[in-house]
Each structure stands twice: as C-alpha cells, then as structure tokens.
TORKOL-4160 file (C-alpha; in steps of 0.2 Angstrom, whole numbers, padded with zeros to 4 digits, m for minus):
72
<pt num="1" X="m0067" Y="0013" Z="m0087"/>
<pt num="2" X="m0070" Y="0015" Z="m0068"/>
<pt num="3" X="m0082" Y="0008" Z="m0057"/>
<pt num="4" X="m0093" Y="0015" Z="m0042"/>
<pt num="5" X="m0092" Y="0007" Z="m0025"/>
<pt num="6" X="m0103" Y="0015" Z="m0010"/>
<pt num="7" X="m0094" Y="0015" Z="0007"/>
<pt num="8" X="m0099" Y="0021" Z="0024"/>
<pt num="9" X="m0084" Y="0026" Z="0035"/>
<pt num="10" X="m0085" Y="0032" Z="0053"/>
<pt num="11" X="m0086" Y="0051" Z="0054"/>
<pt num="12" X="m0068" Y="0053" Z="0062"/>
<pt num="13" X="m0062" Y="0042" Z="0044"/>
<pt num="14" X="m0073" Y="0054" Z="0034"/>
<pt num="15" X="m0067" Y="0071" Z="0041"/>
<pt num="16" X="m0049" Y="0066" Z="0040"/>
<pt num="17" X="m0052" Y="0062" Z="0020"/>
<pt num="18" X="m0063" Y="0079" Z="0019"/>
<pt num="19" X="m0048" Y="0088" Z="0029"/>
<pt num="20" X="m0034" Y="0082" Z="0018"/>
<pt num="21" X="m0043" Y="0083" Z="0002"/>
<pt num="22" X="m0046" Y="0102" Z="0006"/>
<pt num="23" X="m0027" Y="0103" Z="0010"/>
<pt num="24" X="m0021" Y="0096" Z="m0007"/>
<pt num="25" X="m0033" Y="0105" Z="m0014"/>
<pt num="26" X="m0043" Y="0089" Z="m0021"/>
<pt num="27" X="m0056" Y="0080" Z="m0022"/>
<pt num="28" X="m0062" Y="0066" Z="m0007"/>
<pt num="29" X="m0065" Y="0052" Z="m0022"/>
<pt num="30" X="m0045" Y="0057" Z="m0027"/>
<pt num="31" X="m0040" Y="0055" Z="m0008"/>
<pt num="32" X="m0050" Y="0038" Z="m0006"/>
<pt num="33" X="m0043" Y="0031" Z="m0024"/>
<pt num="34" X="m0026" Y="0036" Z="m0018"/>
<pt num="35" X="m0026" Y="0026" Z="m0004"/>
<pt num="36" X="m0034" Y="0012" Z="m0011"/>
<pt num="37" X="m0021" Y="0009" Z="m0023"/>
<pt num="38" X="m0010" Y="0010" Z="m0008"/>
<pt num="39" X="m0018" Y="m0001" Z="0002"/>
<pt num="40" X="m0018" Y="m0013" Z="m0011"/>
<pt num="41" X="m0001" Y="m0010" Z="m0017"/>
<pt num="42" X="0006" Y="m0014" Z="0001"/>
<pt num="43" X="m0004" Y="m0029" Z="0001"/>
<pt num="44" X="m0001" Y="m0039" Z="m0012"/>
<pt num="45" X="0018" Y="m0034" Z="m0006"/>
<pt num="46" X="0014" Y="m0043" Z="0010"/>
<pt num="47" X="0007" Y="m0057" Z="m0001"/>
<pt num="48" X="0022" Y="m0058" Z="m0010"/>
<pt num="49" X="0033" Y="m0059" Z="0005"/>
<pt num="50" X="0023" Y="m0072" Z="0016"/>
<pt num="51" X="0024" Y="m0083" Z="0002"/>
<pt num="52" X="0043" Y="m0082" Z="m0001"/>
<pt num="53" X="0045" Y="m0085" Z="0018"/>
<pt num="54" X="0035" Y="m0100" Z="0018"/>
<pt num="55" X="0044" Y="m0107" Z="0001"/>
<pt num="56" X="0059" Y="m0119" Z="0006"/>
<pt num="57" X="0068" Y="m0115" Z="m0009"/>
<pt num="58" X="0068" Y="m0097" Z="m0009"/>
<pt num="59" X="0087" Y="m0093" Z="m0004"/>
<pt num="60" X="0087" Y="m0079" Z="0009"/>
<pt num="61" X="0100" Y="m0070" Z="0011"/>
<pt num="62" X="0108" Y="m0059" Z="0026"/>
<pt num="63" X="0111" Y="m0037" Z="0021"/>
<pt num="64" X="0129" Y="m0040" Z="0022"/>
<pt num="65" X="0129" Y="m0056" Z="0009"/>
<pt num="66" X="0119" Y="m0043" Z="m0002"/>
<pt num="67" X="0129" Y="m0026" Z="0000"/>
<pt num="68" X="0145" Y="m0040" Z="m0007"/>
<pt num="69" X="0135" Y="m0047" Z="m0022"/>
<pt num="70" X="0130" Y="m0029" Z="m0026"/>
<pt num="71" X="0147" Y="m0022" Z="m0022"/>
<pt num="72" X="0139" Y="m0007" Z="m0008"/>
C-alpha cells in the first residue's frame, strides 16, 4: 500500500526532477520516491552516528586498530 503526499518545490527543484526523470527514462514520482528513501536512509544513518558519539561506552576505534582486528 502507498500513500499520496502533495508537495510544492521551487521551479528550479521541479525542472531538475522533470530533467532527470526524462533522462532515465522515468517517471517524476519514481525520481522523488528515489530520493526520499535516500534522504531518509542517510538520515537515520546520521541518527545512528550522533548517538554513538554521544554514548560513553561506545569504544571508538582509530582505521589502523581496525584494518589489524580485520587483518587489511
């Protein structure tokens, strides 16, 4: 099941969408979901991190600590 959500963009927003939809050959509500998911995919990413910096008992490690536990 999907739901509908009416937006408004700014034109310059709205004629990037129309010009990269017509260059993959689909449609603007594929290009919008698209980067929706992204959006919220990178988001909750960031979420994720800022908690783990703020918890005191979340080791942090340094790159060359993790290339010897994982043997690179």
């Amino acid at each position: 099941m999907s739901k509908m959500y009416n937006v408004r963009i700014p034109d310059e927003l709205a004629d990037k969408v129309e010009e990269i939809a017509e260059e993959l050959d689909r449609s603007k509500s594929y290009i919008v979901k698209k980067a929706l998911e992204e959006y919220a995919s990178e988001y909750a990413d960031g979420l994720i991190a800022l908690k783990r910096s703020k918890d005191k008992n979340d080791k942090i490690i340094t790159l060359k600590e993790m290339r010897k536990k994982f043997g690179i």
